[in-house]
N, C-alpha and C positions, 0 to 999 in steps of 0.2 A: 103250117108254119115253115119257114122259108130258111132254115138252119147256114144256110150259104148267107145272108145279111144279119142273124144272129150269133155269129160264132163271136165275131170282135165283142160284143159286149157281154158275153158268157168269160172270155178269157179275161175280160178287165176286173168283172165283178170277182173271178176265181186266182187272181195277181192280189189282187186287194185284200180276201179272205184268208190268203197263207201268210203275207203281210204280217196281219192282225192274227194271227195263230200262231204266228214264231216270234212274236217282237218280244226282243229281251229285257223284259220290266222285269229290274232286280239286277240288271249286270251292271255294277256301279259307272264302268264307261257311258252306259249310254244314258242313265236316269242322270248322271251330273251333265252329258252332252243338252238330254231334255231341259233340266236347270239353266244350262248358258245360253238355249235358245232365246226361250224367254227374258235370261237376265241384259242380253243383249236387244232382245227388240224394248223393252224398256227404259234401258238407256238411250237408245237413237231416240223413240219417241220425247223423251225428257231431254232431252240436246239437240236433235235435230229437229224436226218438224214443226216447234213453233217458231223458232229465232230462224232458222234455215230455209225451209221447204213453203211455207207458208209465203213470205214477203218474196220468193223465187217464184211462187204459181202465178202470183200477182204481177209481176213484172214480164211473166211468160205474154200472161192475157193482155198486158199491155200493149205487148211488141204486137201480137195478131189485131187490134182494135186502132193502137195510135201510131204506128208506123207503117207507111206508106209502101203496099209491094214494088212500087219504082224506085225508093230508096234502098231497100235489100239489095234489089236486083243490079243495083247500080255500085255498092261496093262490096254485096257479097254471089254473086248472083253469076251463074256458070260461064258466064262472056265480058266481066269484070274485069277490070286492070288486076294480075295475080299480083302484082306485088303489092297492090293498096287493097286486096282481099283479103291475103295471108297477113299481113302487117295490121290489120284491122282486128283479125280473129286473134291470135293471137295476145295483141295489147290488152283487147278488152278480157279476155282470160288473164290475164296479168292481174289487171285493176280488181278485180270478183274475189282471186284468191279464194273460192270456195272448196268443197269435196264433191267427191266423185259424184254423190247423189243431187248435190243443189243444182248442182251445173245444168241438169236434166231436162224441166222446163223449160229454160233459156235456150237451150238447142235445139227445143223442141220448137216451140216458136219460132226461129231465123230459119229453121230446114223447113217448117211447112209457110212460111212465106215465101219461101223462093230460091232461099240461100243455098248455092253451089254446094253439092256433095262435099267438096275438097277444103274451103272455108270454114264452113258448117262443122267438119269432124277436126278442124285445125283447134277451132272454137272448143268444140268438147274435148280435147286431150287438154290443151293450156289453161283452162282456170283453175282446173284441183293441182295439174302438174308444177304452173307458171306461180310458188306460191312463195311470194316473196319473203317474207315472212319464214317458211319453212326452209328454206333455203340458208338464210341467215343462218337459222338454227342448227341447220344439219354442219355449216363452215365451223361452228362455235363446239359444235357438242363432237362431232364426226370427224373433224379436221376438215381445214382447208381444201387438199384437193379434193374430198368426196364435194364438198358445199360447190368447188367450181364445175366438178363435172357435174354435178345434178344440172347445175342452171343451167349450163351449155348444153347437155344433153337435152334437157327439156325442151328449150326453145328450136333447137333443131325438131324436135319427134315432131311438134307439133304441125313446124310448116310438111314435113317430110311426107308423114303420113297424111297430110291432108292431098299434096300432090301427087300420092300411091294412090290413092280411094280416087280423086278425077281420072287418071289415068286409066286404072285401071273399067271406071263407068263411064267412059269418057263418050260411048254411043250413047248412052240412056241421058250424061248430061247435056250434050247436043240437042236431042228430042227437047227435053226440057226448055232448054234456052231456048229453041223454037217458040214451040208454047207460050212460055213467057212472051217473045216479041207480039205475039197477035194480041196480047192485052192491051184494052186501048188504055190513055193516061189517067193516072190519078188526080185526083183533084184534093187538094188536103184542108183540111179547114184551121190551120193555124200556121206559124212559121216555124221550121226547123228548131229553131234557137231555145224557143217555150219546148218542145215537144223534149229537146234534149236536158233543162234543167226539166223537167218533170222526171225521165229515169235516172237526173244524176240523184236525185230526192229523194228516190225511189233504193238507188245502189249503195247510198251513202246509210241507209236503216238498213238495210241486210250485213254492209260490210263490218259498219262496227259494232253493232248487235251480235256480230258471231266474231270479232277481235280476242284472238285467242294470249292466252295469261303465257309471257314470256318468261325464260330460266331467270334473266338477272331483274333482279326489282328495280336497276335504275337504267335510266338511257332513254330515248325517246318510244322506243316500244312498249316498255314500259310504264311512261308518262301518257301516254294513249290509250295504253289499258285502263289507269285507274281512270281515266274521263270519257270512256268509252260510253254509259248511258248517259252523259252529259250533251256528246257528238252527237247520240242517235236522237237524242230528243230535238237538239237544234233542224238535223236533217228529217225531221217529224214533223216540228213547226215551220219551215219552209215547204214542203210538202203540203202541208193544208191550206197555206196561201195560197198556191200554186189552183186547186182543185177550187177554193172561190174564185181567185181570180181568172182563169184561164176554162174551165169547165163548169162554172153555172153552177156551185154547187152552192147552198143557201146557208149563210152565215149563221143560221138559229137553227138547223140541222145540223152542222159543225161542233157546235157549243153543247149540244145534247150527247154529241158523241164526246166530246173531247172532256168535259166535267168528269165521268167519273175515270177516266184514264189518269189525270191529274189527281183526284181524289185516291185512288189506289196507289200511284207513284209515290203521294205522302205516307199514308198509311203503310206498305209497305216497300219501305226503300232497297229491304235488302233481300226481295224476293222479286226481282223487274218482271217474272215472266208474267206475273198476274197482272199489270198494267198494261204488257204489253198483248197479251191476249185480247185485255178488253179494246186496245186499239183497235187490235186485229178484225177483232165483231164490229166495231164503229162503222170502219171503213169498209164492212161487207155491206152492213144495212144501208148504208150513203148510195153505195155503187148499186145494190141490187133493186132499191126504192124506187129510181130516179130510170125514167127510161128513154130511149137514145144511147149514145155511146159509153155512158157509164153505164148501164147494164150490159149493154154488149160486153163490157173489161169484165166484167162477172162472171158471166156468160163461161165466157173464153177460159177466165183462171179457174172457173167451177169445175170445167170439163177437163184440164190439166189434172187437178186436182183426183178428180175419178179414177184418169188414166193412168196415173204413175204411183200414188200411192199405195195403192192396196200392192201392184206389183214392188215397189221396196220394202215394203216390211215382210213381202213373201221372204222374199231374197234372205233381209236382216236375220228371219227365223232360222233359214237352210241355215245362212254363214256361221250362223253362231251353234246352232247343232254342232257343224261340222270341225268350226277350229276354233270355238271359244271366244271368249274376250282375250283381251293381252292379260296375260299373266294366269290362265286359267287353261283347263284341259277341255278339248271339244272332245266327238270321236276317232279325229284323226291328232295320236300323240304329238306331243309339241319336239319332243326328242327326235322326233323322224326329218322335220323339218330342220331341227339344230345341225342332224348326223349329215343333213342330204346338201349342206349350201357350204361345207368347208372348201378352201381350195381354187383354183381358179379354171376348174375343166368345164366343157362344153356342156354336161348333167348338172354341174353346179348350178351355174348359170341360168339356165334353161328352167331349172327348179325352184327358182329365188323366182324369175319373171313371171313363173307359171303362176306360184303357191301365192302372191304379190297381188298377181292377176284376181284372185277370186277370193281376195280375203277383203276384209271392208277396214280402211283406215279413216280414221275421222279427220280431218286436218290438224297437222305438228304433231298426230300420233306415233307417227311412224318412226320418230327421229329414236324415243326411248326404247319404243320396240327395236330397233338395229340398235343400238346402243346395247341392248342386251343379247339378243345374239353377235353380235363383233362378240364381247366375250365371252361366248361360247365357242368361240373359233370359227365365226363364218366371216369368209374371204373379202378382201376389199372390192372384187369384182360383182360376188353376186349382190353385194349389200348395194351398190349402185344397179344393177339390175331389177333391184327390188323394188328403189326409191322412183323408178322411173316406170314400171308397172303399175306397182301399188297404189297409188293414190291416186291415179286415175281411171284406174278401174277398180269391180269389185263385182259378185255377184249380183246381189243388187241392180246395179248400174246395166250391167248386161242384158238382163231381164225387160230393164226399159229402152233401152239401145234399139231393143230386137222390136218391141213394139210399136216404134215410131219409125223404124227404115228397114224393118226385115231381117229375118234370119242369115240369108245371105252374106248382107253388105255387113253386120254385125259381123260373123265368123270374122270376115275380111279384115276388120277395123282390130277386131281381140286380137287376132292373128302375127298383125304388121307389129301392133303395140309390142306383143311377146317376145317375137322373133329380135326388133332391133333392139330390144333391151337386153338378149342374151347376147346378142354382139356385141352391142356397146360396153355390156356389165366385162367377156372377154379381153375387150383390148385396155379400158383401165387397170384389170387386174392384173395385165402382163406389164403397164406401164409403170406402178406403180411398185409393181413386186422388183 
């Protein structure tokens, strides 16, 4: 036996075994940490995954199947106009307004079509950050100037850091664009215009499917909540016109799917996710049935689907071991985090970005959460350091970061995110003190 290529997995198996010989079952810290593990991957599954993460995988496989790698390459694509790149990633992070996790997919597909390093990561910081919607929130609940520095902060990280991440790869996106150039042209088989009402059909079931319940019951955000599966239905039923009329899909195939979805929408109105699930299956069996390019979109979101999942609900498990849901105790005390973000010093700061960094906010969570520590006396700087970390990143998110561009470029991206929101959280806190 060759003890020189057996020692590594003698030390893993003997890590593992003391592990499991000292784990503290019975130290009420960590059996209620156990508890918020789970209580929290439970929750994401029951709020994210089917209205979130699902109609995101679908629109990922979309981009890989029905958009054209000469159209990426042309406004997101490492030799692109920057200012029609950045101004592209960005908006469309705007329009999404999703979390940290949905976003995931859809970056995931623009970066392995082609899309420029520095676009591409503009794209994943601005749709959980760019959230309009939360933004509001935070002016109404947080005050004004937090609500203006968020936005302006936001929209600045995103072009910022996208043009740190080129810069600093700026060999590797070179090589790339290369590359890219020797692909001969595409040939597409429809026009632009169909291709883009197919993902606004597509954007418009994800966005208001997940339209989060605003503080005041009246005003137009609130007028869109209560019509919210009225929207999604419309952007449903224009969606399956689109798939007969534009991709061959067979009207008596349609109606097979679409009966019992309506059928369950009556029956249960005030439970949509069971309708919407069965859409969900409808539209798996139509695309996976049918083969050419609608199995290819299968294909594509199947294999999304493999890659990202199982890694965020790793994630969801750790974060919530670690620091609980809101309002609950993981293993690391919630008091640590109160004691550590008072004040407007460079450790505040830094601690707000950091602790923001790797905690998982579901979108508009974030606002009650700092709502409750502000009164615990945490500082008007870190608490913008927070809003500009937090929600766009989280463990989770990181996890799949790292599996679709690397360990490297990942540190790089966490890094920049951390660093300019401890600045940035600094100089609001001196401006406004």
């Amino acid at each position: 036996m060759n003890w020189k290529q057996e020692w590594k997995p003698l030390a893993v198996i003997i890590v593992i075994f003391l592990i499991c010989y000292y784990l503290p079952v019975g130290w009420e810290r960590f059996d209620n940490a156990v508890l918020e593990a789970f209580h929290l991957v439970k929750w994401y599954a029951q709020e994210h995954v089917i209205f979130c993460l699902v109609p995101a995988f679908f629109i990922a496989g979309a981009i890989g199947v029905f958009v054209s790698q000469a159209s990426v390459m042309k406004y997101l694509g490492p030799t692109a106009n920057k200012f029609v790149a950045y101004a592209v990633a960005s908006c469309s992070g705007t329009i999404l307004a999703v979390c940290s996790c949905t976003i995931l997919p859809l970056f995931a597909g623009i970066y392995r079509m082609g899309a420029g390093l520095g676009p591409a990561t503009a794209f994943l910081y601005s749709g959980p950050a760019i959230n309009i919607l939360a933004i509001i929130l935070t002016a109404r609940i947080l005050g004004p100037e937090l609500g203006f520095a968020r936005a302006v902060g936001a929209i600045l990280f995103s072009v910022l850091i996208g043009l740190m991440m080129h810069l600093i790869y700026r060999k590797e996106e070179g090589e790339k664009s290369k590359a890219m150039a020797q692909l001969p042209p595409e040939v597409t088989s429809r026009p632009l215009w169909k291709t883009a009402l197919y993902f606004l059909a597509m954007i418009g079931v994800l966005v208001f499917a997940n339209w989060g319940k605003p503080s005041e019951s009246e005003g137009l955000w609130a007028a869109i909540y209560s019509a919210k599966w009225l929207i999604t239905s419309l952007f449903a039923f224009g969606f399956c016109v689109i798939l007969v009329a534009w991709f061959n899909v067979r009207i008596f195939h349609l109606v097979i799917a679409i009966i019992p979805v309506a059928a369950l929408a009556l029956l249960f109105p005030e439970i949509p996710m069971i309708a919407f699930v069965a859409g969900m299956i409808g539209l798996s069996w139509i695309t996976s049935s049918k083969e050419g390019e609608l199995q290819d979109w299968f294909g594509q979101s199947w294999g999304f689907a493999k890659q990202i999942l199982p890694l965020l609900l790793y994630g969801v498990l750790i974060s919530g071991a670690l620091l609980g849901r809101p309002g609950s105790e993981g293993l690391i005390p919630s008091s640590w985090v109160s004691a550590s973000v008072g004040g407007n010093s460079f450790m505040a700061n830094f601690f707000a970005s950091f602790a923001g960094a790797f905690m998982y906010f579901a979108t508009l969570t974030e606002v009650p959460i700092l709502q409750g520590l502000i009164g615990s006396g945490m500082g008007q700087g870190p608490a913008l350091a927070l809003l500009l970390a937090g929600p766009a990143l989280s463990l989770p998110n990181m996890l799949v970061i790292r599996s679709i561009m690397g360990t490297q470029k990942t540190i790089v991206y966490v890094s920049l995110v951390i660093i300019m929101a401890t600045f940035s959280g600094m100089i609001f806190g001196s401006l406004v003190s």
